[in-house]
C-alpha positions in Angstrom: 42.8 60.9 -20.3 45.7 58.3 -19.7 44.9 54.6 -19.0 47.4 52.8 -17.6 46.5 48.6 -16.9 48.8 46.3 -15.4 48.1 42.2 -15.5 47.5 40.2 -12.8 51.5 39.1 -12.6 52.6 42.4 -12.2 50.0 43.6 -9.6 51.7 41.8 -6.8 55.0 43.3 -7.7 53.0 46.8 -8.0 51.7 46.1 -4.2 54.6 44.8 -2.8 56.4 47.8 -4.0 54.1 50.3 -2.5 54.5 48.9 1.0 51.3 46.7 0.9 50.4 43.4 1.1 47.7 41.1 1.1 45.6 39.5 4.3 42.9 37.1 2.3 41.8 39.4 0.0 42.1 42.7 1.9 44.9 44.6 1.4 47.1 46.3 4.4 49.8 48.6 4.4 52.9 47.0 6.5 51.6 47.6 10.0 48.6 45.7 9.3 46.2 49.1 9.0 43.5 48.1 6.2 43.9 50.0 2.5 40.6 52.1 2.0 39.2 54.4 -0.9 38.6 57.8 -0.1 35.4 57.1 1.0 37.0 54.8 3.6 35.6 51.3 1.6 38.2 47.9 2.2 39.7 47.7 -1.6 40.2 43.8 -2.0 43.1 42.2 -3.9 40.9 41.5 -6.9 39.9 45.1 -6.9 43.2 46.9 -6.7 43.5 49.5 -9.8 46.3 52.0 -8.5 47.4 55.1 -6.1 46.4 58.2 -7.7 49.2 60.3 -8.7 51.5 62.2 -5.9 49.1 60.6 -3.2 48.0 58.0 -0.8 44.8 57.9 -2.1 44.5 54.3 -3.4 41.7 53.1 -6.1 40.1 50.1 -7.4 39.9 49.5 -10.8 36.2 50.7 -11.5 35.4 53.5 -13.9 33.2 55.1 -11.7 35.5 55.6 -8.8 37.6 57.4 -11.3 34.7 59.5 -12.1 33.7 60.1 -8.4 37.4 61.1 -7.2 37.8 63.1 -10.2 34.5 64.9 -9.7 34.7 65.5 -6.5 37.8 67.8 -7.1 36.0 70.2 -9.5 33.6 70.7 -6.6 
C-alpha cells in the first residue's frame, strides 16, 4: 500500500489545483457545489486527505474511509 501525506502548506496548493476551494471550512468545487465522500458526507478543510486515483471521488484523511472505499470495491 502507498501512503502519500502532504503538510498543511501544500494542501491549499493541492485544492486550489483541483478546482476547489474553501467556504469556512467546507470545501466547494468552483461553482459553489459542496465536495462530498462517496457516501455524500461535507469533507471539511481540516479533513481533506486526497482524490482517489483517475477519479472524482474525494477522501478525507481517515484510515477507515480508505478501508470503506477500498472494501466496497471487492464487493
Amino acid at each position: 500500500m502507498v501512503t502519500i501525506t502532504f503538510n498543511e502548506s501544500s494542501k491549499n496548493m493541492i485544492i486550489k489545483s483541483l478546482g476547489l476551494k474553501k467556504e469556512g471550512e467546507i470545501l466547494v468545487d468552483n461553482s459553489n457545489k459542496v465536495i462530498n465522500t462517496q457516501d455524500f458526507d461535507e469533507i471539511k478543510f481540516s479533513e481533506f486527505g486526497g482524490v482517489l486515483k483517475g477519479s472524482k471521488i474525494f477522501i478525507r484523511n481517515d484510515s477507515l474511509e480508505l478501508i470503506q472505499y477500498f472494501s466496497s470495491l471487492l464487493n
